[in-house]
KEBA-123886 format. One record per atom (N, C-alpha, C): residue in three letters; z, y, x. Coordinates in steps of 0.001 Angstrom, whole numbers, padded with zeros to 6 digits, always signed. Layout:
! residues N
ALAZYX ...
! end
This chain:
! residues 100
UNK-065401+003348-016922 UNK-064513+002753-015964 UNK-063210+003531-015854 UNK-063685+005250-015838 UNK-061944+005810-016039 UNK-061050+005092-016870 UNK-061690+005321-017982 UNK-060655+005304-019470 UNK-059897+003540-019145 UNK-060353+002629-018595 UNK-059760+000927-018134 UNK-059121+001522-017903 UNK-059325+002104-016714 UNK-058199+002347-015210 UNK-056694+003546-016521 UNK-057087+004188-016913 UNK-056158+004948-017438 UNK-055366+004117-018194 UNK-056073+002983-018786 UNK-055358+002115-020037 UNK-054523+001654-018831 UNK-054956+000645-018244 UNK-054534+000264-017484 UNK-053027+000409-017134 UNK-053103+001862-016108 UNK-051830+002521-015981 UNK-050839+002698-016996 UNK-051404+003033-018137 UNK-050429+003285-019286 UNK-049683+002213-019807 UNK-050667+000964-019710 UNK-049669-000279-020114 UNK-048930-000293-019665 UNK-049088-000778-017858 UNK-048252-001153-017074 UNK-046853+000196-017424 UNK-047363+001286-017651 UNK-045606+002121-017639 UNK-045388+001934-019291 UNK-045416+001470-019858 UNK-045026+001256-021396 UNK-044522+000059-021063 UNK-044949-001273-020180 UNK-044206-002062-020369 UNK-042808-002144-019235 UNK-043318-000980-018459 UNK-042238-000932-017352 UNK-040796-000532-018045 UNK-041290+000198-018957 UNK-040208+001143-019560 UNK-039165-000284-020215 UNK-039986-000902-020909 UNK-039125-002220-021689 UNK-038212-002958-021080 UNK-038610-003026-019320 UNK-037943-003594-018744 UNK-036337-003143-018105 UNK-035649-003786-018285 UNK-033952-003184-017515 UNK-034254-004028-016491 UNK-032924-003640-015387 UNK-033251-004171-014125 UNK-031997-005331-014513 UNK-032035-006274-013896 UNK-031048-007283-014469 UNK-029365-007243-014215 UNK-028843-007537-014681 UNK-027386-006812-014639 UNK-026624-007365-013201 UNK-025978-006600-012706 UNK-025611-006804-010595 UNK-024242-008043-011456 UNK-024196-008471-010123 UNK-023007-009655-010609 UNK-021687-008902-010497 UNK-020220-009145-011635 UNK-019234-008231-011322 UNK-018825-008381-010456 UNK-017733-007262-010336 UNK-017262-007377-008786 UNK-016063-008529-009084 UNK-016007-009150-007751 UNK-014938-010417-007593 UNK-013479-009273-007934 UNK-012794-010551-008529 UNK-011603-009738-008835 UNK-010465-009782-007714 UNK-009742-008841-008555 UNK-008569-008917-007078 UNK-007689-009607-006408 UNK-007537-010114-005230 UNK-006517-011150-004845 UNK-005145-010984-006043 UNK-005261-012197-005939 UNK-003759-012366-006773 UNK-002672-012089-005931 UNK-001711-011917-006809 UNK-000349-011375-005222 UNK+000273-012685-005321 UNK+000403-013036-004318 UNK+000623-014452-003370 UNK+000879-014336-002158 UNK+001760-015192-001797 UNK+002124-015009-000398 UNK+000841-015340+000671 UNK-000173-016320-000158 UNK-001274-016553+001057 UNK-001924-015208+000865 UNK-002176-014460-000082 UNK-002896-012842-000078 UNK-002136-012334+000846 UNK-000725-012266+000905 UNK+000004-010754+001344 UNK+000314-011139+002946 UNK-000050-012650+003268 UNK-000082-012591+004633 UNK-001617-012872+005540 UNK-002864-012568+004443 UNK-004093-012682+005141 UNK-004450-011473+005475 UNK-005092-011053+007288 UNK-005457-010172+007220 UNK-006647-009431+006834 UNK-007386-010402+005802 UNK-008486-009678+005240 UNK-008376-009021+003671 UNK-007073-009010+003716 UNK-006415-008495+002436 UNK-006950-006696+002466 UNK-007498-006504+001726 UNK-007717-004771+002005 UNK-006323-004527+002169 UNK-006453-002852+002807 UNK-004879-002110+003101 UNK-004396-001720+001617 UNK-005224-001206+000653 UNK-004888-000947-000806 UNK-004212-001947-001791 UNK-004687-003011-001225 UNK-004128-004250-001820 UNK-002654-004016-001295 UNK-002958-004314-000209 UNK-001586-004876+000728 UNK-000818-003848-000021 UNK-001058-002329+000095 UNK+000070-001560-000592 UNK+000898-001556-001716 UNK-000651-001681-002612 UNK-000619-002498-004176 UNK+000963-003667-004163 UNK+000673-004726-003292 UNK+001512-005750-002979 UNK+003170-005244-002791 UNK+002988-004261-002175 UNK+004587-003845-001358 UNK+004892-003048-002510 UNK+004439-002165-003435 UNK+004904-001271-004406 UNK+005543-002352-005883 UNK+004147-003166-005877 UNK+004716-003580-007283 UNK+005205-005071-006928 UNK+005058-005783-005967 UNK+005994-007215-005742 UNK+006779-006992-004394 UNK+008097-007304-005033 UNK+008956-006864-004123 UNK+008892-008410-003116 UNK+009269-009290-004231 UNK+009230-010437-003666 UNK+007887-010737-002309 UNK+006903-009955-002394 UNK+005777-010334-001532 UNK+006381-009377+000065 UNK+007284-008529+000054 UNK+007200-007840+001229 UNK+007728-008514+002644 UNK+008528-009597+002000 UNK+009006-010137+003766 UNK+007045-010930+004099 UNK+006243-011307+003587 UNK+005184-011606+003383 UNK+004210-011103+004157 UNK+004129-009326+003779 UNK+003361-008436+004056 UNK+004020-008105+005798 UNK+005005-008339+005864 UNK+005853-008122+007323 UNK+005159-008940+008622 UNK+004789-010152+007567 UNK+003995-011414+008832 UNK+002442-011168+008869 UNK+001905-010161+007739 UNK+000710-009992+007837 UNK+000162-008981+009462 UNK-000592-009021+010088 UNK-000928-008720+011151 UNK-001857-007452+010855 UNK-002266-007450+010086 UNK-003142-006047+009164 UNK-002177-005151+009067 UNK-001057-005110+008451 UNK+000178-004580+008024 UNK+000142-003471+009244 UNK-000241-001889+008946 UNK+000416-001187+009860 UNK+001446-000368+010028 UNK+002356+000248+010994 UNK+003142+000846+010640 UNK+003734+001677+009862 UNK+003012+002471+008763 UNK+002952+003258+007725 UNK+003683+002202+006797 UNK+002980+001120+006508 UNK+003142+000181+005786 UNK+004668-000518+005457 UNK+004705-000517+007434 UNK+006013-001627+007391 UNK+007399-000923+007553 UNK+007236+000696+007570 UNK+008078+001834+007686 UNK+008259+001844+005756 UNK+007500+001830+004969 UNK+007531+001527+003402 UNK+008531+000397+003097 UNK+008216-001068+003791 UNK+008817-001853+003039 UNK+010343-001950+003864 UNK+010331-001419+005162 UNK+011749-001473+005659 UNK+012612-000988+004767 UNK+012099+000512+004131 UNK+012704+001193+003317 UNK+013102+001017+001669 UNK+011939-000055+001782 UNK+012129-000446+000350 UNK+013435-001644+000057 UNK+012700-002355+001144 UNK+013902-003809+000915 UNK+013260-004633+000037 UNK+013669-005940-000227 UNK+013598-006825-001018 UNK+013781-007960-000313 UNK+013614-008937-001046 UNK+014285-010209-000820 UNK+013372-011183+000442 UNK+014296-011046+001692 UNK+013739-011800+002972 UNK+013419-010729+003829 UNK+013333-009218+003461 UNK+012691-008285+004190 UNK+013488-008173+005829 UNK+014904-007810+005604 UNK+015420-007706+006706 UNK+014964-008628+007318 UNK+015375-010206+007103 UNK+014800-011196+008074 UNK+013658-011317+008602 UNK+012657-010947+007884 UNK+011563-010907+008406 UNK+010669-009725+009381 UNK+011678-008886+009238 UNK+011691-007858+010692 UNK+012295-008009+011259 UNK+013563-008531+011327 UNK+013833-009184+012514 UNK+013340-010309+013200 UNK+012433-011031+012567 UNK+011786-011835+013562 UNK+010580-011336+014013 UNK+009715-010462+013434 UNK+009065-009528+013912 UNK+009513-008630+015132 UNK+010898-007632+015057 UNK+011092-007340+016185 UNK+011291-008285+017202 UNK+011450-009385+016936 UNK+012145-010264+018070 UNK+011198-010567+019253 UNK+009454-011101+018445 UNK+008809-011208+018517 UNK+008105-010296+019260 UNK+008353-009728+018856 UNK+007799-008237+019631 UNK+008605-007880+020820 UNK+009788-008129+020910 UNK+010943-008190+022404 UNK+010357-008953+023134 UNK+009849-010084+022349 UNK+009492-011653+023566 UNK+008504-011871+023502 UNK+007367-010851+023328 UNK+006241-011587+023177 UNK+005889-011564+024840 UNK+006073-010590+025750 UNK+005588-010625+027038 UNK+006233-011871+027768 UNK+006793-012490+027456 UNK+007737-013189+028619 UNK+006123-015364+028480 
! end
């Protein structure tokens, strides 16, 4: 009865060994840079940065994003690109009038 029980065991890890565990699904890829990415706030912050460094065009974008924190929007003030001013200024404005 040992020597079963030993076979036994030994199969089962000889055939365990054969087995791989099945491959994890890849990871989803990265938002595309788009204005609906650069103004959702479930955009990671790495992204969003990603966004302000290499598309200029996305930063008046990233300005309306609500994720966007000051670190961020102190970057693209400085950076500039096309719509940026305007779009801090309606941000500050916004921010003047939001109490009323």
């Amino acid at each position: 009865m040992k020597a079963s029980a030993d076979e036994d065991s030994s199969t089962q890890q000889r055939q365990g060994r054969g087995r791989e565990a099945p491959p994890s699904a890849p990871p989803a890829p990265p938002p595309q840079p788009t204005p609906i990415h650069a103004c959702d706030p479930r955009t990671p912050q790495s992204t969003l940065w990603e966004f302000a460094r290499s598309h200029p065009e996305l930063r008046r974008w990233l300005v309306a994003n609500p994720a966007s924190d000051a670190e961020l929007l102190e970057y693209i003030a400085q950076s500039g690109g096309p719509g940026v001013a305007h779009a801090l200024d309606i941000l500050l404005e916004s921010i003047e009038h939001g109490d009323d």
